[in-house]
Every structure is written in structure tokens, then in C-alpha cells.
N, C-alpha and C positions, 0 to 999 in steps of 0.2 A: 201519841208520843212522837217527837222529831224526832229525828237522827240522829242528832247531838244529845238529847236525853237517853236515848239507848245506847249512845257510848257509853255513859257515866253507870250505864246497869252493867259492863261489861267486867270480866278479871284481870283482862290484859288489853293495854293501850299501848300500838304503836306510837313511833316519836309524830308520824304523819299527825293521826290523832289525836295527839295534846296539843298539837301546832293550834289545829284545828279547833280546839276546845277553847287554847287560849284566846284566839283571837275574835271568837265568838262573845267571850266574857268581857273584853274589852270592848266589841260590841252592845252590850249589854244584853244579849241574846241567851244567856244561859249563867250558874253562878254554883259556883264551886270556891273549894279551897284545895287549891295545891300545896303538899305537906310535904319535905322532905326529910327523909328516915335518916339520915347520915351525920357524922359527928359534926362537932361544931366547926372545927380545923379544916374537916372537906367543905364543907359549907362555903365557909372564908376564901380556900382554893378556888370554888367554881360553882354557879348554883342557877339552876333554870329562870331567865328572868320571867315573874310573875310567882314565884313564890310565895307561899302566906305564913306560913308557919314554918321553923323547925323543931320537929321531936326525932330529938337523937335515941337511936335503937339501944345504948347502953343504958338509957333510962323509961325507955320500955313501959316494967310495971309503974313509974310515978304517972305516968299519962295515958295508959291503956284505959282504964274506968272512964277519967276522961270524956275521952272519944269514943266511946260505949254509948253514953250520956247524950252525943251529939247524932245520934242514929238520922234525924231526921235532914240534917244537913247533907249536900254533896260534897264528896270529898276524896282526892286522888291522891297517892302516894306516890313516893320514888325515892331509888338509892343510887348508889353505883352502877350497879351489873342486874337489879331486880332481885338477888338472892337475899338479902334482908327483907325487902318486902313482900317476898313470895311467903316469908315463915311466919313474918308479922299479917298479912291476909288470912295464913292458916286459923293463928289463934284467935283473932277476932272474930272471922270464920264461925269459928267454933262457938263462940258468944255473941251468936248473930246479927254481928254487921259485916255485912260484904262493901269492900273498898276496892274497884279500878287500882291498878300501878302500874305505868312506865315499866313495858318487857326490853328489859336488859336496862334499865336503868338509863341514867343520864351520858355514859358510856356511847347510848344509840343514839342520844336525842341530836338532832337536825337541827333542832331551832336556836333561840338568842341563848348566850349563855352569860353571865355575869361572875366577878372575884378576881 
């Protein structure tokens, strides 16, 4: 397993680390989906470029089965500060998928930002 594949086993990703990831996937060296947790309105403010998706945390249960569903996929979260996504890891967690997320959120992140 690389090193970059053993990021994506990990629970918490520095901003270094997503830099890292990103640029790897844009290399075609690795392939994830970066998801972020925050409403639509933060979003629009400012959002990690390379984004894939957003599932906003007040909608939660419409897309938690979901991405349950997608177990086999890679796939990294983020919020603001990582406090949504530390609760949203819990419960998935608990429904066995373990998901990576951006500790302290986009708040820390170093790299490009877009909105």
C-alpha cells in the first residue's frame, strides 16, 4: 500500500495532506472524492478547489444511506473547523464506514481556495 493510500485509511488529514492528495489525483496517482459537509451558503462563500460533491449536514439523514452504499469508494470530508465532520465520522462510524476529514476543517486548509 503507498502512502497516499494509507492517508485515505486515516481519521484525520492535515491541510499538508489534502494538498498532497489533491495533487496526486490530479496526477492520476490516486482517486477519491472530496465531499464537503457545509451548507449551501458556505459553499458559495468559499470551498476547497477540487471539490466533488456537497452534502450539506442539515440534510444529513437524505444522504447518509447513501454513502453507506458507496463503502467501496474513497472518500474524504470537510467542514469549517472539522466539528461537523468529527460527529458525522462518528455515526457512520458506527454503520461501518470509516471516512478521512480535513482536522479543523477548511478554516486550516493551506491550499487553493475558490467562492
Amino acid at each position: 500500500m503507498s502512502s497516499l493510500e494509507n492517508l485515505l485509511k486515516q481519521n484525520n488529514l492535515s491541510s499538508q495532506d489534502l494538498q498532497e492528495l489533491l495533487k496526486a489525483r490530479d496526477e492520476g496517482k490516486i482517486s477519491f472524492k472530496l465531499i464537503d459537509i457545509r451548507e449551501p451558503f458556505e459553499y458559495e462563500e468559499a470551498h476547497i478547489v477540487g471539490t466533488d460533491e456537497l452534502l450539506p449536514t442539515s440534510r444529513f439523514q437524505e444522504w447518509a444511506n447513501k454513502l453507506l452504499e458507496r463503502k467501496d469508494e474513497n472518500m474524504i470530508i470537510y467542514c469549517r473547523t472539522g466539528n461537523r465532520t468529527g460527529q458525522v465520522q462518528a455515526i457512520l462510524r458506527q454503520n461501518g464506514l470509516s471516512l478521512p476529514h480535513l482536522t479543523y476543517g477548511i478554516m486550516s486548509y493551506g491550499g487553493e481556495i475558490e467562492g
